[in-house]
Phi, psi and omega in degrees: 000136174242171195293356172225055133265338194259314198277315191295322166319309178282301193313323191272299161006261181291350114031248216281308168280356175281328175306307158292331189283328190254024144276341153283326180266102159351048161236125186294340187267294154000315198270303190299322162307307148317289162348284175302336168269347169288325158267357147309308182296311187269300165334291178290336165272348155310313180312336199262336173325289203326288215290003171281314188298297194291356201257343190274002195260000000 
């Protein structure tokens, strides 16, 4: 596992809670923000798949 499968991971984390914390408080802009680190977070830890998969080859 590499660091950016470990940050995209932490990136969705917090994510997910900015997402919820701003569906609680009712702010959309909160809630939209999790939503982008949250697909950010999954974006960078596919990258790090990759480069684990191309680093066994």
């Amino acid at each position: 596992m590499n660091k950016d499968r470990i940050d995209g991971a932490v990136k969705q984390t917090e994510g997910a809670i900015k997402e919820a914390a701003g569906k609680l408080l009712g702010d959309a802009n909160l809630t939209a923000e999790g939503k982008v680190e949250k697909a950010e977070g999954k974006l960078q830890n596919a990258i790090g798949g990759l480069k684990d998969t191309l680093k066994k080859l």
